[in-house]
C-alpha positions as CSV (number, residue, x, y, z in Angstrom):
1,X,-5.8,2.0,0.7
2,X,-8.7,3.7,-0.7
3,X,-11.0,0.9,1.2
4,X,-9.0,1.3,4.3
5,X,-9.5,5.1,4.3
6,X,-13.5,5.0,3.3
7,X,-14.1,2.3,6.0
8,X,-12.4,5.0,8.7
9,X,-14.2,7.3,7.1
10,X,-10.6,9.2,6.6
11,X,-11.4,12.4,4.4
12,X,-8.9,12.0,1.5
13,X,-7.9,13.7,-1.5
14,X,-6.5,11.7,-5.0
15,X,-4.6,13.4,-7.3
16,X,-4.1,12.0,-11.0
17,X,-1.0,12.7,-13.0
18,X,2.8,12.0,-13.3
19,X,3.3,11.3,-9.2
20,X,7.6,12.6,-10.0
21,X,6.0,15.8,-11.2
22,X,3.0,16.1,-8.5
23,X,6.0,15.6,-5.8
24,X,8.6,17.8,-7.4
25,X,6.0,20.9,-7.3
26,X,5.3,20.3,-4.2
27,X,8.8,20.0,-3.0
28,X,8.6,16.5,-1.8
29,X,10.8,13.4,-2.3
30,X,9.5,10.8,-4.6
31,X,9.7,7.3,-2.5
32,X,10.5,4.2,-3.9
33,X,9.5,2.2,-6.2
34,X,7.4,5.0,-7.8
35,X,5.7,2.3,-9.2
36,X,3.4,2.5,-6.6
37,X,0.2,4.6,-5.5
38,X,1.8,7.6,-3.1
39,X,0.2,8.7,-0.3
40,X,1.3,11.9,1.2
41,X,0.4,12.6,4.7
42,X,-0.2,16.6,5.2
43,X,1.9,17.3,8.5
44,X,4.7,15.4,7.5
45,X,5.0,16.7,3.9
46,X,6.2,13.4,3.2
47,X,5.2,11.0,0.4
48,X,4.8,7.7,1.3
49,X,4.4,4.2,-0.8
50,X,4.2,1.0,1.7
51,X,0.4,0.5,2.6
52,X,2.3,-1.1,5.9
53,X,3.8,1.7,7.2
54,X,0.8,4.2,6.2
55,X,-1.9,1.7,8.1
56,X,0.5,1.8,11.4
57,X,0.3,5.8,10.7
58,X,-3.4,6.3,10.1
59,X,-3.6,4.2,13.6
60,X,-2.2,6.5,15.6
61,X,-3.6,9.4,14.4
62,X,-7.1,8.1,14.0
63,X,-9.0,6.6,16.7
64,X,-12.3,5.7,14.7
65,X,-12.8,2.2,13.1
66,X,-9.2,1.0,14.0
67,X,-8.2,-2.1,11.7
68,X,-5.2,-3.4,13.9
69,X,-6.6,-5.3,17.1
70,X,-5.8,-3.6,20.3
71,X,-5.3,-7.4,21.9
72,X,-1.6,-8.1,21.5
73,X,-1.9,-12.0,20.9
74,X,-4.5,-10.6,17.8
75,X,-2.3,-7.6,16.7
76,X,0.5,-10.1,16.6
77,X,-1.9,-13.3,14.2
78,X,-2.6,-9.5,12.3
79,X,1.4,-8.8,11.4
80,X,1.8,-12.2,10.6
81,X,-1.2,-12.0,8.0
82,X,-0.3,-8.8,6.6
83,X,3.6,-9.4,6.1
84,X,2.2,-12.5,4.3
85,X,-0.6,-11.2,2.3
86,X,2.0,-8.1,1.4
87,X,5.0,-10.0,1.0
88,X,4.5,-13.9,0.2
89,X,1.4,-14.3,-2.2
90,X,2.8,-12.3,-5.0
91,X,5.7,-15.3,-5.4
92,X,2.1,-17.2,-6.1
93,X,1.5,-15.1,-8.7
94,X,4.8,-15.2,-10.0
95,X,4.9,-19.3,-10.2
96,X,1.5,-19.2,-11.7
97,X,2.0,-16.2,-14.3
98,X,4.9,-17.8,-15.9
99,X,5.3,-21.6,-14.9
100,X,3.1,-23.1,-17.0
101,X,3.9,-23.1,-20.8
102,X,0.5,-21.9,-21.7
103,X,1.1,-18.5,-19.6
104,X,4.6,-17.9,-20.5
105,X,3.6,-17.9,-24.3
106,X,0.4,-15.8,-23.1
107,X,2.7,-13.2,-21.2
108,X,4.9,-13.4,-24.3
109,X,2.1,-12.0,-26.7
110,X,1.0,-9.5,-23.9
């Protein structure tokens, strides 16, 4: 996120520290998982976890340096690649962190 936002040249703010805490001062839900970096988007007041949804939302209320092709056949090749990239390759990291003996036992003394 924090390329997406210096490429649009989006200002930003980060804030360090216990993000249940952070949200719970400032009267906000925690999403989930919490597991996650949280990006809070000022108008809303709403804390938000899903790089997915946040790009879509940065879109529309950003016009500079848009990263989703306006061309519908493009946009479309886009969602394919991102629900992929987002979604799919982590089973490859799955399959390779712990299918092979050497990186189970490695894991294992982790």
């Amino acid at each position: 996120m924090l390329a997406l936002l210096r490429y649009r040249r989006i200002p930003y703010e980060i804030i360090w520290g216990n993000t249940k805490e952070i949200l719970d001062k400032m009267g906000l839900v925690a999403p989930k998982p919490l597991l996650l970096p949280v990006f809070i988007f000022p108008d809303k007041k709403e804390a938000i976890c899903d790089s997915t949804p946040i790009i879509r939302q940065l879109e529309t209320q950003f016009v500079d340096r848009n990263v989703i092709p306006e061309d519908k056949a493009l946009a479309f090749i886009n969602s394919i690649l991102e629900d992929f990239g987002d979604e799919w390759i982590t089973k490859f990291m799955f399959h390779y962190r712990w299918h092979f003996k050497e990186d189970i036992n490695n894991a294992g003394n982790i």
